[in-house]
C-alpha positions as CSV (number, residue, x, y, z in Angstrom):
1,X,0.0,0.0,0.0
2,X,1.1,3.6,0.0
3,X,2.6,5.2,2.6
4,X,1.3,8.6,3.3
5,X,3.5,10.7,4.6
6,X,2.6,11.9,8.5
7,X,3.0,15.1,8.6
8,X,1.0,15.8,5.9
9,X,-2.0,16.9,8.0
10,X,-0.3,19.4,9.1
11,X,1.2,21.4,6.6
12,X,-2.2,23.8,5.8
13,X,-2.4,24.8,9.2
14,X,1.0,26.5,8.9
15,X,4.1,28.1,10.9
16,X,2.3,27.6,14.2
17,X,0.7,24.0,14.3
18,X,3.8,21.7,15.1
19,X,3.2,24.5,19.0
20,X,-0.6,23.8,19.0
21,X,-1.4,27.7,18.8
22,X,-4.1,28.6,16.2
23,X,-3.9,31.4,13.5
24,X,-7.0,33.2,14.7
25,X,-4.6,34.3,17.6
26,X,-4.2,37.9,17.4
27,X,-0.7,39.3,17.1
28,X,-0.2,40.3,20.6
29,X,-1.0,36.6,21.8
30,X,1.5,35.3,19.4
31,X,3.8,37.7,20.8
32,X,3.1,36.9,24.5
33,X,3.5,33.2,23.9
34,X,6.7,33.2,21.9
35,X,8.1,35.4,25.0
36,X,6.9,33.2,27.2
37,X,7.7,30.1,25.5
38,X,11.6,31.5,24.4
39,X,12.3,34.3,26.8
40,X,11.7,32.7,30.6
41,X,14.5,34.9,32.0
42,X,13.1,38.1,30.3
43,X,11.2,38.6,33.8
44,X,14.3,39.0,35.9
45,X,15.6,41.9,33.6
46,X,13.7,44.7,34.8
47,X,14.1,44.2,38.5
48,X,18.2,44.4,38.1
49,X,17.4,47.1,35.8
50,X,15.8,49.0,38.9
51,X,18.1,47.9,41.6
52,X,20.6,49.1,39.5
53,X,19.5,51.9,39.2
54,X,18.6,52.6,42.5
55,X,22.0,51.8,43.6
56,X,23.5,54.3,40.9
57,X,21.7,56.7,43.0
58,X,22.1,55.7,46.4
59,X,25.7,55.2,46.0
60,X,26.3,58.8,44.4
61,X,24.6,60.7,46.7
62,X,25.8,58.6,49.6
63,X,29.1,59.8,48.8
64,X,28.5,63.4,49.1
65,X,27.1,63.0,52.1
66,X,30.0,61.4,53.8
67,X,32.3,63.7,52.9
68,X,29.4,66.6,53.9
69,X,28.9,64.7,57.5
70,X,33.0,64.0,57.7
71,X,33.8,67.6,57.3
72,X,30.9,68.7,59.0
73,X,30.4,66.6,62.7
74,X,34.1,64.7,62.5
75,X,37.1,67.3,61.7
76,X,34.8,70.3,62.6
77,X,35.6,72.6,60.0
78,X,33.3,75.8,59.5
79,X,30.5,76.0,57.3
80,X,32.5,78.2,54.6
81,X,35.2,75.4,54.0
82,X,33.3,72.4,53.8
83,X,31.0,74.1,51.2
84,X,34.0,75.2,48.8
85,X,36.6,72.2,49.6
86,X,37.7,72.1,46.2
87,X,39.1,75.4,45.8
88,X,42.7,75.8,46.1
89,X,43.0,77.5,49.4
90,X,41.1,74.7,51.2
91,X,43.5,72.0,49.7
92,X,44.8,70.7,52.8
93,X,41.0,70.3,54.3
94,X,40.0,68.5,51.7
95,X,42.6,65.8,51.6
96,X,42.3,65.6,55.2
97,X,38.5,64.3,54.6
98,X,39.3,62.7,51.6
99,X,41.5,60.3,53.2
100,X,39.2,60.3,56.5
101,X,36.0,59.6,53.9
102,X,38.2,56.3,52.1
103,X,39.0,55.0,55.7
104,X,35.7,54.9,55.9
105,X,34.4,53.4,53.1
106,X,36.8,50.6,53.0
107,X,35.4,50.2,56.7
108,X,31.6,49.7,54.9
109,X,33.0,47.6,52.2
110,X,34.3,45.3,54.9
111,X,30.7,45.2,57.2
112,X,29.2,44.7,53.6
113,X,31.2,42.0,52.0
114,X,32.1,39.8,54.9
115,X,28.8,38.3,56.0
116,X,28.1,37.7,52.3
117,X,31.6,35.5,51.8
118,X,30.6,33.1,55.1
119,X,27.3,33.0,53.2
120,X,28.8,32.2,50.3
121,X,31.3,29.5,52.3
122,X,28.2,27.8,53.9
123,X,25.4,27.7,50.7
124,X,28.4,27.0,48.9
125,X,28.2,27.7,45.0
């Protein structure tokens, strides 16, 4: 007898059979499933995309407010230095705090980074 080929049943219902989707899907439903069908890991894009950006933020302006605070509370200069540190006449103020500011940042980066190492140690990779 002859053999009929198998797939034949399925070539008029075209690109989209062989996933079961019909073509009276509208073109946003076509889009949705190819996304969700191809793209599982597009989800997790946009929450680094904010805490990125938040951090970019954060981590600016947290700067500037340690060497405002340093200046300010910790080597007690006046009001009218700590507002114009980098002009020339206040050089020697300002690398006082700039050096007093990166002590104390490297002291964060410590508090910040150890826990998550013994984490890492423990969970493992």
């Amino acid at each position: 007898p002859d053999e009929k080929n198998p797939f034949e049943f399925y070539s008029h219902f075209g690109r989209y059979a062989a996933l079961g989707e019909n073509e009276d899907k509208s073109w946003w439903q076509k889009l949705s499933s190819y996304t969700k069908s191809k793209l599982p890991v597009f989800t997790v894009k946009p929450l680094l995309v904010i805490y990125m950006m938040s951090w970019a933020v954060t981590d600016s302006v947290g700067t500037q407010l340690w060497i405002d605070k340093t200046c300010r509370v910790n080597l007690n200069f006046t009001d009218a230095v700590c507002d114009d540190l980098t002009s020339p006449e206040n050089n020697d103020a300002n690398n006082k705090v700039q050096a007093l500011v990166n002590t104390y940042k490297l002291y964060a980066n410590y508090i910040d980074d150890v826990p998550q190492m013994l984490i890492s140690l423990y969970l493992g990779p």
